[in-house]
N, C-alpha and C positions, 0 to 999 in steps of 0.2 A: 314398567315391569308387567311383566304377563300377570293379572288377577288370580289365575286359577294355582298360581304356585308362591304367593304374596303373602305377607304377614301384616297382622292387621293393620299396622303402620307402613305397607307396603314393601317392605323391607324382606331381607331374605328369612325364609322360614327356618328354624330350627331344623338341624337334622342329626343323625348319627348313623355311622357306616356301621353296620352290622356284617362280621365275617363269620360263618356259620362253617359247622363241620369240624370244629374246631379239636372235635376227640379225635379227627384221624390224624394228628398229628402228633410228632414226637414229642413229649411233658417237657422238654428244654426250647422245644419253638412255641409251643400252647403259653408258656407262660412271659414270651419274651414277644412285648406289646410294642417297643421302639420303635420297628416300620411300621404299624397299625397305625402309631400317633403322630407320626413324622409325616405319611401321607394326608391324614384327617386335617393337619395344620396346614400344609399347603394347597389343600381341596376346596379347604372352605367348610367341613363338617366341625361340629361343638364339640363330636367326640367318639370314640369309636370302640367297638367289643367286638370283643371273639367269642363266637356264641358255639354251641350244638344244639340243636333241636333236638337231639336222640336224648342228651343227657339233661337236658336244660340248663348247663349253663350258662348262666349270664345275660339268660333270657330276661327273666324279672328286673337285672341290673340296670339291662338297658332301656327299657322300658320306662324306668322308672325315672332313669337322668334324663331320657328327653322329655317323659311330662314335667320334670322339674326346671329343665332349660327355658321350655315356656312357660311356665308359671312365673320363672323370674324376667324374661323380658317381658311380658304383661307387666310385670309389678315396675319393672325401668322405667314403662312408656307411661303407665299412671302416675309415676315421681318427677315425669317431665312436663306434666301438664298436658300430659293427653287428658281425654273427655273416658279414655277407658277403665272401669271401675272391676278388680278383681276379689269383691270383699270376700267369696267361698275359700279363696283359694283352688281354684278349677279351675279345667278347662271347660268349656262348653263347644261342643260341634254343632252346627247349624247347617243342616241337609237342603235347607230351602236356598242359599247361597252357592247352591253346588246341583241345579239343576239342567245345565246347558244341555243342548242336544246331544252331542258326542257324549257326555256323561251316561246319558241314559240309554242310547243308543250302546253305549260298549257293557253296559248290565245288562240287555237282552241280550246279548252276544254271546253270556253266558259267563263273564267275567264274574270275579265272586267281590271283588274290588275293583273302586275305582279311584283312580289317580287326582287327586283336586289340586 
């Protein structure tokens, strides 16, 4: 598997599909998440929100389940005798693992993120 989209067990990285925009829609589609979760399960996502940016919500929601997502397979891969120790209960990001040329190259380009 490709390094730069790998979990530290090389494994697929957590994710969660974020639908944003979610106030422009009708309060009986806004609340009716079935295809949000139906797709998420056959995608390969942990899990999936319908967000708005305008309004926030579900911003923080989401947010908040994918640092927990990681936090708990962290805590799997320590329970199986990995060597990796999460005693904070954190994450830690580590920018020195994420220096490849393309990375830095697409931050002078004026990206404001970059993809790891």
């Amino acid at each position: 598997m490709d390094d730069s989209v790998a979990f530290y067990d090389d494994g697929l990285l957590p994710s969660v599909l974020i639908q944003n925009k979610v106030d422009l829609l009708p309060s009986e589609e806004e609340n009716n998440t079935d295809e949000l979760n139906d797709f998420c399960k056959k995608n390969g996502f942990d899990g999936g929100f319908r967000t708005s940016a305008k309004t926030g919500k579900n911003i923080s929601e989401s947010m908040e389940f994918l640092i927990k997502t990681i936090i708990k397979k962290l805590e799997e891969l320590s329970a199986n005798g990995n060597d990796y120790k999460n005693e904070r209960q954190s994450v830690t990001l580590d920018p020195d693992k994420h220096n490849k040329e393309a990375d830095i190259k697409r931050k002078k380009d004026g990206g404001c993120c970059s993809i790891f």
